[in-house]
N, C-alpha and C positions, 0 to 999 in steps of 0.2 A: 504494500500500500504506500502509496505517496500521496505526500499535502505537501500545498505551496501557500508558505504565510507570509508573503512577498518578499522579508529579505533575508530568509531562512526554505528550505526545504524538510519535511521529514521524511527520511524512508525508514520502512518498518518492513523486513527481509527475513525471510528462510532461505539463506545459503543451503545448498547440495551436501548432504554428506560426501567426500572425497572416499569412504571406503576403505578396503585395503587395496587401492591405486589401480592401475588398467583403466579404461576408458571410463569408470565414474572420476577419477582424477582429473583427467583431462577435460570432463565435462563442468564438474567444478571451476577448474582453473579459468574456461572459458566463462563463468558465470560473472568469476569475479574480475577479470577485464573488463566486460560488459559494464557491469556496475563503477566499478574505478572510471572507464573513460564518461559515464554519465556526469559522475561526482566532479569527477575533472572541468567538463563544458560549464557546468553550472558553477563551479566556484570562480571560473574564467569572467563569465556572467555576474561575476560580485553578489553571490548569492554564498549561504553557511549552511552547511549541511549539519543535519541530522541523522546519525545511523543508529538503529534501533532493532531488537529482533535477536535468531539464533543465527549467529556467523557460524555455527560447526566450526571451529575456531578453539586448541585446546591447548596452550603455551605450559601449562602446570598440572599437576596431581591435582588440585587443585581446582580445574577448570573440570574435572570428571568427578561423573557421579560414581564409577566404582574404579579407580585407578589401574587396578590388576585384570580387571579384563578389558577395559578402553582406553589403552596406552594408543596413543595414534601411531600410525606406521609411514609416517610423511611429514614433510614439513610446512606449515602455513604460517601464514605471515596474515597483515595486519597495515595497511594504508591509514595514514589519518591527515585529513583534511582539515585543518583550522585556519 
């Protein structure tokens, strides 16, 4: 979902689970350039984003609900627009 409160954005996103890699990776991957080069035009456009939602995104033990069985098995990263 996206709202435009003129000089902000919100987006509210279910990122793709990446899986354990193969073509849902790739399909991921493709999700989030999609989204980065959005984020991109509009912040070009003097607009402030808002990102909101599940990025499937898990940097720490921490970021999972049970660590010993959802260790991710890839690397994701993290854009930030301010």
């Amino acid at each position: 979902m996206l709202t435009d409160h003129g000089s902000f954005v919100v987006m509210n996103l279910y990122f793709p689970n990446g899986g354990r890699g193969g073509d849902r990776l790739v399909f991921k991957h493709n999700f989030q350039n999609i989204i980065e080069g959005y984020c991109k035009k509009r912040v070009q456009e003097g607009k402030h984003i808002v990102l909101v939602g599940d990025l499937n995104i898990a940097h720490t033990d921490l970021d999972l609900w049970n660590p010993e069985v959802g260790k991710p098995s890839t690397n994701n990263f993290v854009n930030t627009y301010l």
